[in-house]
C-alpha positions as CSV (number, residue, x, y, z in Angstrom):
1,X,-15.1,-4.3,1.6
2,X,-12.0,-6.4,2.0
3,X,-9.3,-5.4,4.5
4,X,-6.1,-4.8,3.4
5,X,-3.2,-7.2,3.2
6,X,-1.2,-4.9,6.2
7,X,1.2,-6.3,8.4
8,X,1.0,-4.4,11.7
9,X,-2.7,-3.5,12.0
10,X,-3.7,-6.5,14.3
11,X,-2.7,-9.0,11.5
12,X,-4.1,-12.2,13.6
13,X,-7.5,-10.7,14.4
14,X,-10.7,-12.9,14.0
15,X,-13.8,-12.1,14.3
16,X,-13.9,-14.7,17.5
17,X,-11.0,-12.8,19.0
18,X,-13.0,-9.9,18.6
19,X,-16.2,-11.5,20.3
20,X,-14.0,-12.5,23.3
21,X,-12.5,-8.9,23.5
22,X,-16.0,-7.6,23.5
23,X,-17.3,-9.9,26.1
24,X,-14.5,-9.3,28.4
25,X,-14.6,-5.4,27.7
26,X,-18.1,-6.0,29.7
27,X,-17.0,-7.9,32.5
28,X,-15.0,-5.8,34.2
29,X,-15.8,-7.9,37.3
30,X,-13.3,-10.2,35.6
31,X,-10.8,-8.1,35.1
32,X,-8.8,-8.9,38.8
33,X,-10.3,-12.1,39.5
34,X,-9.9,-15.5,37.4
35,X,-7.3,-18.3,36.9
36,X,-6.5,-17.2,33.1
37,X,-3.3,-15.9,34.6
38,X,-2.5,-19.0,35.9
39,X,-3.4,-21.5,33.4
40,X,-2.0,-19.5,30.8
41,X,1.4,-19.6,32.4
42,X,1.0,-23.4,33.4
43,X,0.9,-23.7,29.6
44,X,4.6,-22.2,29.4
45,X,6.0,-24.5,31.6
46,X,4.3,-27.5,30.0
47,X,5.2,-26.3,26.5
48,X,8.7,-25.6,27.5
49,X,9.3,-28.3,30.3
50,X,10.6,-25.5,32.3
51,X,10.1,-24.7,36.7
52,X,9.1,-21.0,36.0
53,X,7.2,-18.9,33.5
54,X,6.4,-15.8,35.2
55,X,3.7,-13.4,33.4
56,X,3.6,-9.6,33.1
57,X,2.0,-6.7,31.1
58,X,4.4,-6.7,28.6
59,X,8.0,-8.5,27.8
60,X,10.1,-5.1,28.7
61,X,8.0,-5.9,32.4
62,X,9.5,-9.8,31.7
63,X,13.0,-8.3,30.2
64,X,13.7,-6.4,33.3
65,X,12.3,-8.9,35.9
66,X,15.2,-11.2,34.3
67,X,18.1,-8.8,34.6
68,X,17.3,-7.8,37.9
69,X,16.6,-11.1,39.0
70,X,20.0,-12.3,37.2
71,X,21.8,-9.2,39.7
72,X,22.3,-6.8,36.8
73,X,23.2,-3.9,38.4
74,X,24.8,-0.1,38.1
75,X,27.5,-0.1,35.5
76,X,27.5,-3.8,33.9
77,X,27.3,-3.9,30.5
78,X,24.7,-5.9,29.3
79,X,25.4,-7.3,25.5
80,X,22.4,-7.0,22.7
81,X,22.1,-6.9,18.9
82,X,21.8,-3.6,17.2
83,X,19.0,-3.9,14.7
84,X,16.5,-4.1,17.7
85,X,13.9,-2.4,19.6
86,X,14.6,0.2,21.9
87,X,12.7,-1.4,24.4
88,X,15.1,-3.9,24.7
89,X,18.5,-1.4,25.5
90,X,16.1,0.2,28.1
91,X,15.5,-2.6,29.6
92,X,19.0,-3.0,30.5
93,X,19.1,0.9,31.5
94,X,16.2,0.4,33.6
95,X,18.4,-1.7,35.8
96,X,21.2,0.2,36.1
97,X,22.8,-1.5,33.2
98,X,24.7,-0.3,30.4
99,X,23.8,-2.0,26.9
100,X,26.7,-2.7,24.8
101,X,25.3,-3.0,20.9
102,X,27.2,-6.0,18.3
103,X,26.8,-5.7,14.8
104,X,24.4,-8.5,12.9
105,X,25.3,-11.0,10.3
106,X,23.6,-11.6,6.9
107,X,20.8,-13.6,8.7
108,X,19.8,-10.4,11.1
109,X,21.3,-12.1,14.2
110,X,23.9,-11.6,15.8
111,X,27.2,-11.7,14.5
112,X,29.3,-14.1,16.9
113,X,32.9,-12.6,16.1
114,X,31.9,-9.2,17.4
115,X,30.0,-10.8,20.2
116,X,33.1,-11.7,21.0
117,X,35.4,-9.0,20.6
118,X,33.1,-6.7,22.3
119,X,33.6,-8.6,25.9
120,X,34.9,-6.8,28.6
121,X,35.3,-7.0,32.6
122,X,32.3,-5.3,32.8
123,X,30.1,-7.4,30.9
124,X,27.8,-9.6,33.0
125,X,24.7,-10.9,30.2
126,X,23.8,-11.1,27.2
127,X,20.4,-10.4,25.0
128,X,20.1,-13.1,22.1
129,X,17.5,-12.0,19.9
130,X,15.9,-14.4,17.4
131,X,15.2,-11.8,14.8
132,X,11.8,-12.4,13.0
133,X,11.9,-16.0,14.2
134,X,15.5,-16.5,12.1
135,X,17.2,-18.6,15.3
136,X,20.9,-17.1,16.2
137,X,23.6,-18.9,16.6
138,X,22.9,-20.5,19.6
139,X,26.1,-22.9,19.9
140,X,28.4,-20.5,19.4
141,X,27.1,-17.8,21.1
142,X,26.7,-20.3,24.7
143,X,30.2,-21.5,24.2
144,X,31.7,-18.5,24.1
145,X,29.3,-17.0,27.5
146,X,30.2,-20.0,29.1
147,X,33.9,-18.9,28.7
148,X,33.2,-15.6,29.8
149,X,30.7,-16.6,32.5
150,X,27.9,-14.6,31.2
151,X,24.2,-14.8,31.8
152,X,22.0,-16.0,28.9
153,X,18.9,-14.5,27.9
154,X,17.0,-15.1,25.1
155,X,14.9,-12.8,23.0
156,X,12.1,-15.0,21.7
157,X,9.8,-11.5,21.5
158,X,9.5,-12.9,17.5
159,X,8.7,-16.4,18.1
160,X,7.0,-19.0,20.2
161,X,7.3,-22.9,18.7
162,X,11.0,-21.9,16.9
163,X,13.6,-24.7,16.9
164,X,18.0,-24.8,17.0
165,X,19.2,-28.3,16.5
166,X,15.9,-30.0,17.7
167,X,15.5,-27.4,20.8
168,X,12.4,-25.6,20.8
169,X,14.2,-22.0,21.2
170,X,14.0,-20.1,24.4
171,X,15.5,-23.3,26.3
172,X,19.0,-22.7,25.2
173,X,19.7,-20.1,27.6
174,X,19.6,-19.2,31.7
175,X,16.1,-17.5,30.8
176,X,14.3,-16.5,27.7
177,X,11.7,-14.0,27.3
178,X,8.3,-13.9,24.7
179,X,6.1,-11.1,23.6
180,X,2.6,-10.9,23.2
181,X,2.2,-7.7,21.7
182,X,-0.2,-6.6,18.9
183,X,1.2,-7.7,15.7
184,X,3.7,-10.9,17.7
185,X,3.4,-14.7,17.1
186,X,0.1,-14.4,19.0
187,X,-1.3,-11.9,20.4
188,X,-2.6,-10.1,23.7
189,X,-2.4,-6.1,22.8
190,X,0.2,-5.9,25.0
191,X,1.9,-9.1,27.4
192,X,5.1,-11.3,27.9
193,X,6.6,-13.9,29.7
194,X,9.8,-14.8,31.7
195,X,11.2,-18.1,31.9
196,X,13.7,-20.4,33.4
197,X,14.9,-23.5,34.7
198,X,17.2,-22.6,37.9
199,X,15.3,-22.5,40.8
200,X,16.6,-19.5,42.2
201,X,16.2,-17.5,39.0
202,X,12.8,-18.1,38.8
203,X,11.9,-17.5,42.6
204,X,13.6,-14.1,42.2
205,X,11.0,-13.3,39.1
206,X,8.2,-14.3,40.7
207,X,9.0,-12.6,43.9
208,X,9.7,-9.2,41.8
209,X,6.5,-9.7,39.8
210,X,4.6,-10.0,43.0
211,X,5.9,-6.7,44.1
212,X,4.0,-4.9,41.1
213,X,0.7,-3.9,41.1
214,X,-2.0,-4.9,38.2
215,X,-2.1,-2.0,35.5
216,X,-4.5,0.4,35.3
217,X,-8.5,0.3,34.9
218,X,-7.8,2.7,31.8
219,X,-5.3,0.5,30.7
220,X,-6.9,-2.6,30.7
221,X,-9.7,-0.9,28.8
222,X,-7.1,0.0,26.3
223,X,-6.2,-3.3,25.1
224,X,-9.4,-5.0,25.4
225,X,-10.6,-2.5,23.0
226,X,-7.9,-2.7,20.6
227,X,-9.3,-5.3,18.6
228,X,-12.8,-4.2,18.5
229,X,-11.3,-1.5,17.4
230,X,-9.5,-2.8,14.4
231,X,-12.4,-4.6,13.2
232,X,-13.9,-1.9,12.3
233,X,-10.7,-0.1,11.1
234,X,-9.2,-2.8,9.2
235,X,-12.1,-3.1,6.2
236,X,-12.5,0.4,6.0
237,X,-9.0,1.2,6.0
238,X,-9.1,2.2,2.1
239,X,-12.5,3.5,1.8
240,X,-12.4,6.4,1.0
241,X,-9.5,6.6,4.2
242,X,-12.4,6.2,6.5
243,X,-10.3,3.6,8.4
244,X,-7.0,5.3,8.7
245,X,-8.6,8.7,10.1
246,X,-10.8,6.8,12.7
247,X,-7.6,5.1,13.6
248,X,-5.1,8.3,13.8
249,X,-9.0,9.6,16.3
250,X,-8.9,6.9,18.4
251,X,-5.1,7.5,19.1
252,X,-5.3,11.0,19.8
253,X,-8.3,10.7,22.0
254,X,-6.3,7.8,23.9
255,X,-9.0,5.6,23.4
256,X,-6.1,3.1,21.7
257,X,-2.5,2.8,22.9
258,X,0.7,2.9,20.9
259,X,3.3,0.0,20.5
260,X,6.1,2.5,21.5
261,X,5.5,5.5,23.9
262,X,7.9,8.7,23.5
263,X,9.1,8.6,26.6
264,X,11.0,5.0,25.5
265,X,12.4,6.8,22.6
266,X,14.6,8.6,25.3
267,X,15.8,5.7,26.9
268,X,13.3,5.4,29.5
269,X,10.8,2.6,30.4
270,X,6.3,3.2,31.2
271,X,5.6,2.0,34.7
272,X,2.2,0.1,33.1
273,X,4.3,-2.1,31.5
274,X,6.4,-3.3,34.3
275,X,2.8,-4.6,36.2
276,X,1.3,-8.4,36.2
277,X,-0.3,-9.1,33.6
278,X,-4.4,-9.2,33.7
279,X,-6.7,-12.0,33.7
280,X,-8.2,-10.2,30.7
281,X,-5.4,-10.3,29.1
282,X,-4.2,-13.4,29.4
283,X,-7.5,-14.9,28.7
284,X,-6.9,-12.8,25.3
285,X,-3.7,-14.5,24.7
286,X,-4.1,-18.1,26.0
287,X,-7.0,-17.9,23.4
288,X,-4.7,-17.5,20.5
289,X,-2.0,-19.4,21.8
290,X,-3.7,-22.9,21.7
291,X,-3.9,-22.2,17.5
292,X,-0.1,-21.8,17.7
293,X,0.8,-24.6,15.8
294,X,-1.8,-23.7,13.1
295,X,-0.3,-20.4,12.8
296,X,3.1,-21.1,13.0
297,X,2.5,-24.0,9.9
298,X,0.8,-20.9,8.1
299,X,3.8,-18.4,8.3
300,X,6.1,-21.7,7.1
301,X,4.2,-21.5,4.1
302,X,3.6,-18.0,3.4
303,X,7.7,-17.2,3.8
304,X,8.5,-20.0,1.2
305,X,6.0,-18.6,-1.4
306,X,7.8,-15.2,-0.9
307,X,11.2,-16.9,-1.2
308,X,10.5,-18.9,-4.2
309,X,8.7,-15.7,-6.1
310,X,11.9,-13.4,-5.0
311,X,14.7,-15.8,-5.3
312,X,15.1,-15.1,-1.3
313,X,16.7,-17.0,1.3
314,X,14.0,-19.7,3.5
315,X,15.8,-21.1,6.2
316,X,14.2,-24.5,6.6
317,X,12.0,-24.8,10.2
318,X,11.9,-21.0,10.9
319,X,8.8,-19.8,11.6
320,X,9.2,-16.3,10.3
321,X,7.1,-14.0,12.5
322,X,7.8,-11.6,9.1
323,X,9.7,-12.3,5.7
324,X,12.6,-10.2,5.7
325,X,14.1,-9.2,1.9
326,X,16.5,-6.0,1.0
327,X,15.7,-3.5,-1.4
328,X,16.6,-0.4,-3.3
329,X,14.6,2.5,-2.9
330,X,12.2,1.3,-0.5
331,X,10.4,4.3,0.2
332,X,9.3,4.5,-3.2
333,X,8.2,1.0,-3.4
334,X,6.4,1.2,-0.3
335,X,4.4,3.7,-1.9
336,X,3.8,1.6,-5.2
337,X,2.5,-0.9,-2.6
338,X,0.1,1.3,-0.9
339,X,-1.7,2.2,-4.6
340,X,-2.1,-1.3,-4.4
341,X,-3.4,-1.9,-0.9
342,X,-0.6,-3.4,0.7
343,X,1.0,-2.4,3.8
344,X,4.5,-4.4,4.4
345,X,6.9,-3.3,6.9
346,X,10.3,-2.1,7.7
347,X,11.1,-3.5,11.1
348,X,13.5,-2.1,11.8
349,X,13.9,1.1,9.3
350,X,16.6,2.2,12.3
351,X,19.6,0.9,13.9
352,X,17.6,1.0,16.8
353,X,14.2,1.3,16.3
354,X,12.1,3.5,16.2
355,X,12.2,6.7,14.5
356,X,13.2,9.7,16.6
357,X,15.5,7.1,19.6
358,X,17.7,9.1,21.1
359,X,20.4,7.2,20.4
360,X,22.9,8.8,23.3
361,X,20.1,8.2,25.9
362,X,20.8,4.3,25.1
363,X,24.5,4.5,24.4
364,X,23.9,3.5,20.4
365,X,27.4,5.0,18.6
366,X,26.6,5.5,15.3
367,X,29.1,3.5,13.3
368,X,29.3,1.4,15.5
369,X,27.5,-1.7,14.1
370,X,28.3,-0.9,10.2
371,X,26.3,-3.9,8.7
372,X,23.0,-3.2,11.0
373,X,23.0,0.3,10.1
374,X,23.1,-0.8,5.9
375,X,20.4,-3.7,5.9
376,X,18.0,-1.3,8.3
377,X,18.1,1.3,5.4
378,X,17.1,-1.8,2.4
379,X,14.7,-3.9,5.1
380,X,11.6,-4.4,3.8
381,X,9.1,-7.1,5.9
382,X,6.3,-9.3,4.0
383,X,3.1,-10.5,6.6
384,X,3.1,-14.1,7.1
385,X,0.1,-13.6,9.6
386,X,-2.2,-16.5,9.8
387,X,-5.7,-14.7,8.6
388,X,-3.4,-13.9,5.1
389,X,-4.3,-16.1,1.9
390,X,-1.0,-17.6,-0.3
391,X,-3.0,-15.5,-3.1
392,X,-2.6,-12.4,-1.1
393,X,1.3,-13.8,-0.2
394,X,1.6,-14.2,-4.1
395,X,0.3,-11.0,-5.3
396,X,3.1,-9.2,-2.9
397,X,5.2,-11.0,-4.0
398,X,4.8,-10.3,-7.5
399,X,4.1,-6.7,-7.1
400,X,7.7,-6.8,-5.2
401,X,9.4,-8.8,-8.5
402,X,8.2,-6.0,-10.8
403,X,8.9,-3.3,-9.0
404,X,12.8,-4.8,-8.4
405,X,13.0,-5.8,-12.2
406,X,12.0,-2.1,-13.1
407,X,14.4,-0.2,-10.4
């Protein structure tokens, strides 16, 4: 049985990620105690050549301990991208911040102009997202926060190893954040990291991470049994659905967790992933992270092949954490695609993402960001995850050529 070619069922899972989860699940000795914490940040700051890198349970935990750190308070407006996560606008509600959305350009980053124009008195930061790895404008977008005084943050949540003008990305800004979430650059189940360069900055984020406690036992047990999990779902995933329905049990039994909890989708944040991040956990992640370069020269390759089978655009040095391209129809080529065992993506299918946001409870207008709200309806996303084949790469691609040439 051959697992499919999916891109958000644990898409960088080996079976020596999944002996290290297993061994881990049994040492729940370990689970408090150990320098994996430490070492893994140590890495950051290495990597990066930055003072701080601060760890936590997840990069809304990272997000928030930035903004708060950076004085965000009740009623500045914090500038982001629409086309995003909704964990990202909550983090800036979660400080008493209102997020303020700007439309996206062609490349799904944002578009400087309205950056611009959407600049008030109130605004104190803004969120630069590196959309699937794609880099932003990053010398524009400084400049004009310079002018304005604003606080830089970037979004690196899609990419770790990413370069701007010979900059590794997440150095271009007053602090940058990275995600270590199930189907990310590299992967923990859940995880992120803060950091910085200023001194003070990075003393506040570590003195707000030490105020949280670890997450839960429960918790813990969660992740660590995510990709045990998913090694058993993932080959049997289309036989006979044996796969999907143990997956769709072990999420309604709460033995797994979900990416996005329903309380976010009202504009709210889960305490859990505001804690420090585990020694489990970063153990996980560390683990993964010293094949980064390996994986990030896999995803290089696997976005040209799409680009050169689809006549799409491959913007030289991204490492695309997924291969964005724009479609008619997609629902019913998403379908054509499942017949055929492939599972693509649609990050993000909403303006803000996902499905069911409340969109008041995070202060998205509708019409507000025109060109966001048209590519998030076209989107699809191809897997450029390092355990995919380029055969696997080509056959999507193909199966994407004839089913445009036919609609």
């Amino acid at each position: 049985m051959k697992r499919p070619i999916a891109i958000s069922l644990a898409p960088n899972l080996e079976g020596i990620d999944v002996l290290l989860a297993l061994k881990l699940l049994f040492s729940p000795f370990s689970w408090f105690n150990g320098g994996h914490v430490k070492a893994f940040e140590q890495w950051f700051r290495e990597y990066f050549e930055v003072f701080y890198a601060v760890s936590f349970a997840s990069a809304r935990g990272a997000l928030i301990g930035v903004l708060k750190s950076a004085g965000i308070q009740q009623g500045d407006e914090v500038i982001l991208q629409a086309f995003t996560c909704v964990a990202v606008p909550n983090a800036a509600i979660a400080v008493g911040g209102k997020p303020v959305y700007v439309d996206i350009d062609s490349a799904f980053t944002l578009d400087v102009e309205d950056f611009e124009r959407k600049i008030t008195k109130k605004t104190k930061a803004i969120i630069v997202q590196h959309t699937f790895g794609i880099a932003a404008d990053m010398k524009k977008i400084r400049f004009i926060a310079k002018k304005h005084n604003l606080f830089v943050i970037e979004d690196c949540a899609h990419v770790i190893g990413g370069m701007y003008e010979g900059k590794k990305l997440g150095t271009l800004g007053d602090a940058a954040i990275f995600s270590f979430g199930r189907d990310k650059a590299f992967s923990s189940v859940f995880g992120g990291m803060a950091i910085t360069n200023k001194e003070e900055l990075g003393k506040k984020i570590r003195q707000f991470q030490k105020t949280q406690d670890y997450p839960s036992i429960f918790w813990i047990f969660q992740q660590l049994f995510h990709p045990v999990a998913f090694f058993l779902i993932l080959p049997l995933y289309n036989f006979f659905s044996i796969g999907k329905i143990l997956l769709l049990v072990l999420q309604k039994v709460r033995l797994l967790s979900f990416p996005v909890l329903p309380l976010e989708k009202q504009g709210k944040t889960d305490e859990q992933c505001l804690k420090k991040m585990p020694n489990p956990l970063a153990k996980l992640a560390f683990f993964q992270l010293k094949k980064i370069e390996v994986f990030n020269k896999k995803r290089k390759e696997l976005a040209k092949i799409y680009a050169e089978i689809l006549g799409g655009r491959y913007i030289d040095g991204t490492v695309y954490l997924r291969y964005p391209f724009l479609v008619e129809k997609r629902d019913s080529l998403f379908e054509a695609l499942k017949k055929k065992g492939v599972y693509i993506g649609k990050w993000y299918s909403e303006v803000v993402d996902p499905k069911g946001t409340n969109f008041a409870n995070i202060f998205y207008q509708k019409g507000s960001c025109l060109n966001a709200e048209r590519l998030a309806k076209k989107v699809i996303n191809l897997p450029t995850y390092p355990t995919m084949t380029r055969d696997d790469a080509k056959k999507t691609a193909l199966l994407i050529k004839q089913y445009v040439a036919n609609t």
